[in-house]
C-alpha positions in Angstrom: -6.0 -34.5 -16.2 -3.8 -33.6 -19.1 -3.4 -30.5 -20.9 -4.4 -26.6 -21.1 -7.3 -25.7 -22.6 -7.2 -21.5 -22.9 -10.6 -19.8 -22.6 -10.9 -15.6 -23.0 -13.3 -13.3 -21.6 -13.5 -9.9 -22.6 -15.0 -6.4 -20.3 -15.0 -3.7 -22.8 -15.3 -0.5 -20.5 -16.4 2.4 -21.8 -16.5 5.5 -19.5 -18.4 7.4 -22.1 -21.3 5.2 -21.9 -23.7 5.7 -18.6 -26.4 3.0 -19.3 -23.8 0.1 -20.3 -20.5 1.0 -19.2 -19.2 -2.6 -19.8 -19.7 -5.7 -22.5 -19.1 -9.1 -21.7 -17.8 -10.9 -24.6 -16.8 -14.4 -25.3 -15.2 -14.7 -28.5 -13.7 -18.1 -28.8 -16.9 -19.8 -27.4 -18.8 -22.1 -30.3 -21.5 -19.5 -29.8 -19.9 -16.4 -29.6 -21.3 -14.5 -26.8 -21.7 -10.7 -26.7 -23.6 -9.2 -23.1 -24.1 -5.4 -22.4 -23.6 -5.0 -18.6 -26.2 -2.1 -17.2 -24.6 0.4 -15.2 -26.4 -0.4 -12.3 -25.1 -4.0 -12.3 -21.4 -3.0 -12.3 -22.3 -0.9 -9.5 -23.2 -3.6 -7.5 -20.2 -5.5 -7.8 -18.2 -2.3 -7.2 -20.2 -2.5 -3.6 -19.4 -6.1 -2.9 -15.9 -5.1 -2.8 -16.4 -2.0 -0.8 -18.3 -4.1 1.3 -15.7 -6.8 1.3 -12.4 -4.5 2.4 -13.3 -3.6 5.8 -14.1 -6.7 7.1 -10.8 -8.2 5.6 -9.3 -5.6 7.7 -10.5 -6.9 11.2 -10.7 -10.5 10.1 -14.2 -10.2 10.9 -16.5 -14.0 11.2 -18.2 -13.1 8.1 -15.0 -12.5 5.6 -14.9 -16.2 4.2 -18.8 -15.8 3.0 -18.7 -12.2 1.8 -15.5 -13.4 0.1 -18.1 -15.7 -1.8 -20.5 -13.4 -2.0 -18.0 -11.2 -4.2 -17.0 -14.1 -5.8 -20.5 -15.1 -7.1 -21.2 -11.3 -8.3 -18.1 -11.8 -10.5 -18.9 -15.3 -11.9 -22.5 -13.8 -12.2 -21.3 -11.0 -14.5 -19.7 -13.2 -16.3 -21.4 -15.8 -17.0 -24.8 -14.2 -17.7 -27.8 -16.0 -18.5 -25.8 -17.7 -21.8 -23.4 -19.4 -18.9 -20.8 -19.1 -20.8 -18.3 -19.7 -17.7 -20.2 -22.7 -16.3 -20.1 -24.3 -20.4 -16.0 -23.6 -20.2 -15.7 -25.6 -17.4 -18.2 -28.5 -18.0 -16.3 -28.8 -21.6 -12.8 -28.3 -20.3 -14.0 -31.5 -17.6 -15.4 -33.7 -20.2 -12.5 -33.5 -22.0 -10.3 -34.0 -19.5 -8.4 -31.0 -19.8 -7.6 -28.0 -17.2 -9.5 -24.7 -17.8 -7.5 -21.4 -18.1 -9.6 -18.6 -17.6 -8.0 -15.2 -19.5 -9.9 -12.0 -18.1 -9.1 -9.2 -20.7 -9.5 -6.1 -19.4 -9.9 -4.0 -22.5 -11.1 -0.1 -23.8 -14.1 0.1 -26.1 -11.5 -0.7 -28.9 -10.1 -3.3 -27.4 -7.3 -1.3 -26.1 -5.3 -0.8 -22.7 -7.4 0.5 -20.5 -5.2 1.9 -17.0 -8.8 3.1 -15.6 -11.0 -0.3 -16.5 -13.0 -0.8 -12.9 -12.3 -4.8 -13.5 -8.6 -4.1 -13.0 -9.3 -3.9 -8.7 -11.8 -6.3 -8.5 -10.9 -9.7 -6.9 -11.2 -12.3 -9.8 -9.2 -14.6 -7.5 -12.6 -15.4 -5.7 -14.6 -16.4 -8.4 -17.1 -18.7 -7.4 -19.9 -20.6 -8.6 -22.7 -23.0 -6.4 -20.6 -20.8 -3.1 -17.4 -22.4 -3.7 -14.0 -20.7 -5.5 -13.0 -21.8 -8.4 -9.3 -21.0 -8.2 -8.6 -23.6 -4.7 -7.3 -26.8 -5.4 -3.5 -26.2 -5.5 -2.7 -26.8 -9.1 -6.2 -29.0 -9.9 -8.1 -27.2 -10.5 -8.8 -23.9 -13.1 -6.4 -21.6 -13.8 -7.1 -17.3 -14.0 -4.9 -15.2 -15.4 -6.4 -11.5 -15.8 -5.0 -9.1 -17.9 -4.9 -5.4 -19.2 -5.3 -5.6 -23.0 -5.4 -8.2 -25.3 -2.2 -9.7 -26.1 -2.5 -13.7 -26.2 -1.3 -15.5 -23.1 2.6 -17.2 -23.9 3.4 -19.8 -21.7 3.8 -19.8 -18.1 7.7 -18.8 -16.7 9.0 -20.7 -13.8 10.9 -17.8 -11.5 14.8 -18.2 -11.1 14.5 -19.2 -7.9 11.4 -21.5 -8.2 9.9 -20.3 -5.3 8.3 -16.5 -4.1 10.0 -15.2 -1.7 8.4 -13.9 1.1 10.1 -11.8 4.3 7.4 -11.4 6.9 7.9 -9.1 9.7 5.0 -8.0 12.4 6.2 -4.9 14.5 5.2 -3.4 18.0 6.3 -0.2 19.2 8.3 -0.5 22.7 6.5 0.6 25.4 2.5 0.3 24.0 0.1 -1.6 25.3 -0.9 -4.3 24.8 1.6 -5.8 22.0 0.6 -7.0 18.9 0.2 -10.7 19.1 2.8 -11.6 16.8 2.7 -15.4 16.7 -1.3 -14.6 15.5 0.0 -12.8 12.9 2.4 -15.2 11.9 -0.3 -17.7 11.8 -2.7 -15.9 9.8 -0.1 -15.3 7.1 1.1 -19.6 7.1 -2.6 -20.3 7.4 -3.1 -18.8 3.7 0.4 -19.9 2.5 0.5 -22.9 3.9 -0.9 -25.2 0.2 1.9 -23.0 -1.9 4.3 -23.8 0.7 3.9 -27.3 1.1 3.9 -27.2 -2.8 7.1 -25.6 -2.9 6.1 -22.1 -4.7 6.6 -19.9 -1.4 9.6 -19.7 0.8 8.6 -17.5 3.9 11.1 -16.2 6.1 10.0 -14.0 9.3 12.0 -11.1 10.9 11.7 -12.4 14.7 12.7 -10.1 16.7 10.1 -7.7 15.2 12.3 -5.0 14.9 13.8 -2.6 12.1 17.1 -3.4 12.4 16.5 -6.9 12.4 14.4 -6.0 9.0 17.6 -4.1 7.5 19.6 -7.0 8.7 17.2 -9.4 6.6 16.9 -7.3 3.7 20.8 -6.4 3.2 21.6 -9.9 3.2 19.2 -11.9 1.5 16.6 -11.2 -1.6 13.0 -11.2 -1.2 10.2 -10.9 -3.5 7.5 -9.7 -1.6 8.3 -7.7 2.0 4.5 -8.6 3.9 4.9 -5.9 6.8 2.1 -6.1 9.6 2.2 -3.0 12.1 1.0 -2.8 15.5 -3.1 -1.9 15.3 -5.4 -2.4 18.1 -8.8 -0.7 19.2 -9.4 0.1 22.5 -12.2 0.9 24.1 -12.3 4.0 26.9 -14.4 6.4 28.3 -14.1 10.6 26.7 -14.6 13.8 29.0 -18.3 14.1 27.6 -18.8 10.6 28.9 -19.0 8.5 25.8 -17.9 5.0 25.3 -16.4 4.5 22.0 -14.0 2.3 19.9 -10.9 4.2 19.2 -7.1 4.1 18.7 -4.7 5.6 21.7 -6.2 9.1 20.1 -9.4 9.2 22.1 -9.4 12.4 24.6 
């Protein structure tokens, strides 16, 4: 596959407007595409999401198909009935080019917008037929969402040609019981593990769990991205009016 072929979206919010807060609009397609988005549609993305964050938090079963549940909703939006987003990739395929998808986050004007709704959604897990779009390591399409709509220059390789990560998962002395820190450690490689194979990460982890370990790591090296995973735990005990509960070490 050879070549780059650049494909823009546009969400025009507009706060002012409460039956079609956003537009979906398409202007480079051959058939320019122009879709009002009903108020009620955008809020049921807005509750995929919501819906989404908690389990993320407890790394509930379900996460990896509400992940493409949100992902869908997104791609839905999108693509409305015109599918616009499926027609970018079916031409960028038969031409045997790779698809960059540009999400512009715009105002009604088409200016920065610092309040759009788009700007926290998770377009990383756009997915069409229950499979992501952005998960081939490189293949695949590539997403780059912005605020605004300045045209995308070309991509910069980082100094160091790699993120850096410094991972660290901390326990307080003398709780119970500790964080499992080599689960934690897993999780994190588990999702890192095509960009680090690849090259584009370089994780370092903080082993003794500590703070001054952490000081010790951070005065003397440079890190990108400090991923810090504190002790959490629910534990389940018995209150003085005799309930049974879920609860942190705050209970009675």
């Amino acid at each position: 596959m050879g070549g780059i072929e650049t494909v823009c979206v546009e969400l025009r919010y507009d706060s002012l407007s409460a039956e079609s807060p956003l537009s979906v609009i398409w202007p480079g397609a051959e058939r320019p595409v122009l879709r009002a988005v009903g108020a009620a549609e955008v809020s049921a993305v807005e509750a995929r999401h919501r819906g989404l964050a908690p389990v993320e938090a407890r790394y509930s079963e379900s996460m990896a198909r509400l992940r493409v549940d949100v992902g869908e909703a997104l791609a839905s939006l999108i693509d409305g009935p015109e599918r616009a987003l499926e027609s970018a990739l079916v031409g960028a395929r038969r031409r045997g080019v790779r698809l960059r998808l540009v999400v512009r986050l715009v105002g009604p004007r088409g200016e920065v917008d610092a309040h759009h709704p788009g700007a926290a959604w998770r377009w990383e897990l756009l997915a069409l037929e229950r499979r992501h779009l952005f998960r081939d390591g490189g293949v695949g399409p590539e997403l780059v969402v912005q605020l605004g709509d300045r045209d995308v220059g070309p991509a910069t390789a980082l100094p160091t040609r790699a993120l850096r990560i410094l991972f660290m998962a901390y326990s307080p002395e003398g709780v119970q019981p500790e964080l499992e820190y080599e689960a934690e450690e897993d999780r994190l490689l588990a999702g890192l593990q095509e960009h680090i194979q690849d090259g584009r990460v370089r994780l370092s982890v903080v082993e003794d769990g500590s703070l001054d370990g952490l000081r010790r790591r951070l005065s003397t090296g440079k890190y990108d991205i400090v991923h810090f995973s504190p002790y959490r735990y629910r534990q389940l005990r018995q209150c003085r009016r005799g309930c049974r509960r879920g609860n942190t070490t705050s209970c009675i």
